[in-house]
N, C-alpha and C positions, 0 to 999 in steps of 0.2 A: 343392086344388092349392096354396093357399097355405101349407096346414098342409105339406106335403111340402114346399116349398121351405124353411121356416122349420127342419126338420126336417134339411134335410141340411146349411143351412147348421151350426146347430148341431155336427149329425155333422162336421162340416169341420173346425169351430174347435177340438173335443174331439181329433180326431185331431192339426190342426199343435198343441196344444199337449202331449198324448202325446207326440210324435213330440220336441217342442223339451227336454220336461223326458227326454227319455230320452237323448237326445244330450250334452245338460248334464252328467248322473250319468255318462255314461260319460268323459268328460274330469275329473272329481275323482276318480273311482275310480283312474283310470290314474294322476294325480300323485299318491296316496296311497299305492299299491304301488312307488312307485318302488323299485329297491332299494338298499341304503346302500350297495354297490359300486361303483354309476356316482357315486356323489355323491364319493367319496375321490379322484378322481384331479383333482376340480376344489379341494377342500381342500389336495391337494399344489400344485397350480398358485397360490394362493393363497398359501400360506407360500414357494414359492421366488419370487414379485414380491414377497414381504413383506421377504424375505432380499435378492432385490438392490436392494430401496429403500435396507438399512440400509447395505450394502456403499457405494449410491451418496453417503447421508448424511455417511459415513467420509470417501471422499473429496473430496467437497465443502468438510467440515471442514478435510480436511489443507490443500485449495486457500487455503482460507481463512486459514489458520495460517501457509502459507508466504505469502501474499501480504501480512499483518501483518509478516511478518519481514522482507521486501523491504523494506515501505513503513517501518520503523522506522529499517533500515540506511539505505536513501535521506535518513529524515527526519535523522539523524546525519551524513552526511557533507556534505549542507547548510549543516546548523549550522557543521560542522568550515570547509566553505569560504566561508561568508559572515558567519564572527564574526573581524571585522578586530582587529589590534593600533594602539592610537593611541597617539602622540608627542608630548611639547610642541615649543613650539617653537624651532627650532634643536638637535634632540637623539635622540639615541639611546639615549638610559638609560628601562630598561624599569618604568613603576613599579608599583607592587604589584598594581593590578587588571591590570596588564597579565601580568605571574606567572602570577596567577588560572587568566587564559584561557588560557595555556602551557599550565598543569600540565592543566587538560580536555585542550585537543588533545594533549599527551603521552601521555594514558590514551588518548583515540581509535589513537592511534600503533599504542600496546603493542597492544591488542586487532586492531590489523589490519597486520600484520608486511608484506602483501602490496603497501601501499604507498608510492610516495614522493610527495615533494609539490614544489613550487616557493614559494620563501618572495616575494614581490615586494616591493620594498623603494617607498615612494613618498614624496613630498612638496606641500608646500601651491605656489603661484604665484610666491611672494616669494623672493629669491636668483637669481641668474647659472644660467641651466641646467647647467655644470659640477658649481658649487657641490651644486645639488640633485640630481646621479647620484650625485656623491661620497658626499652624506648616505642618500638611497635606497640605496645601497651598507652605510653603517654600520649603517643597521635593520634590515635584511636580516639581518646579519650578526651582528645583535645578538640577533635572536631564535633562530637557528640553534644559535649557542653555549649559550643556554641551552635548548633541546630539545636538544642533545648530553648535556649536563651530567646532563639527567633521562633518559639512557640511549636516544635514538632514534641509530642510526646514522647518521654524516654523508652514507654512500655512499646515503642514502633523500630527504635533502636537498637540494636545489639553489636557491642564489640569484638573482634579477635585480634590476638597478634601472631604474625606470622615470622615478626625478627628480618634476619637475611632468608628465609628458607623457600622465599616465592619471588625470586628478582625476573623484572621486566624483561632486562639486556644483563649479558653476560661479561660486558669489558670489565675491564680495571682500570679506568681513566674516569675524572669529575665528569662529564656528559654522563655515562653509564652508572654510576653512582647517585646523581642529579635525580636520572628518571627513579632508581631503584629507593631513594625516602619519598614512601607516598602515603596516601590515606585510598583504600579502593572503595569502594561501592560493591553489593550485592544486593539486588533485592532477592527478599524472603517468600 
């Protein structure tokens, strides 16, 4: 009795393992016959995500090109609005580094025909407020002249003076004074 039970177990274990390697072979058989016509439509599917990765890369690039071009302009009319003209003091006459910075914003100018600016004319704390519109008036008008002279039109120009009534820095010492005679920039 015992040789039979040992006997069919055996027989059992040869059968599930018949049974398991034949099931096996027929799942490698089937992905071997695959035919190479079901495989082409997933190779197109593959090249057109490959095509609009490259489309999307394109315009990622361009995003990127124009956003450098933004931020260069931006970084430029910055510059154009926060590089002041400075004066000595009691004076209007523009001296050579101050030329310098004309002739850049001139060229900023020419290259951008589309705008005008506001020249603001300022001064340091010391003089009669009259006194320092009056002069705020003459820098103003001093720098104007010469961005006319280097070809910006006037009609793009427009003066104010603001005297002492808009100071940079607040001391009372020559540095604080220094920064406070300037010519500003505003674009319009």
């Amino acid at each position: 009795m015992r040789k039979k039970k040992c006997l069919a177990v055996a027989l059992g274990v040869i059968l599930i393992v018949v049974l398991f390697t034949a099931s096996c072979s027929k799942r490698v058989t089937q992905t071997q016959t695959v035919p190479v016509t079901a495989v082409e439509p997933e190779v197109r599917k593959t090249s057109e995500i490959s095509k609009g990765k490259d489309e999307m890369a394109e315009l990622f690039e361009d995003d990127i090109i124009q956003a450098k071009v933004i931020a260069a302009r931006e970084a430029a009319e910055e510059k154009f609005v926060n590089e002041n003209i400075h004066f000595s003091f009691n004076n209007a006459l523009l001296s050579d580094r101050a030329r310098q910075k004309l002739n850049s914003k001139a060229g900023y100018l020419h290259s951008h025909p589309d705008i005008k600016i506001t020249i603001e004319g300022h001064c340091d704390d010391r003089g009669t407020n009259i006194y320092n519109l009056a002069l705020g008036e003459k820098r103003a008008l001093s720098v104007k002249r010469f961005l006319v002279a280097l070809g910006i039109g006037p009609d793009r120009l427009d003066t104010v003076t603001y005297g002492e009534e808009r100071p940079i820095t607040m001391g009372h010492n020559e540095t604080s004074w220094a920064k406070n005679r300037r010519a500003q920039f505003v674009i319009n």
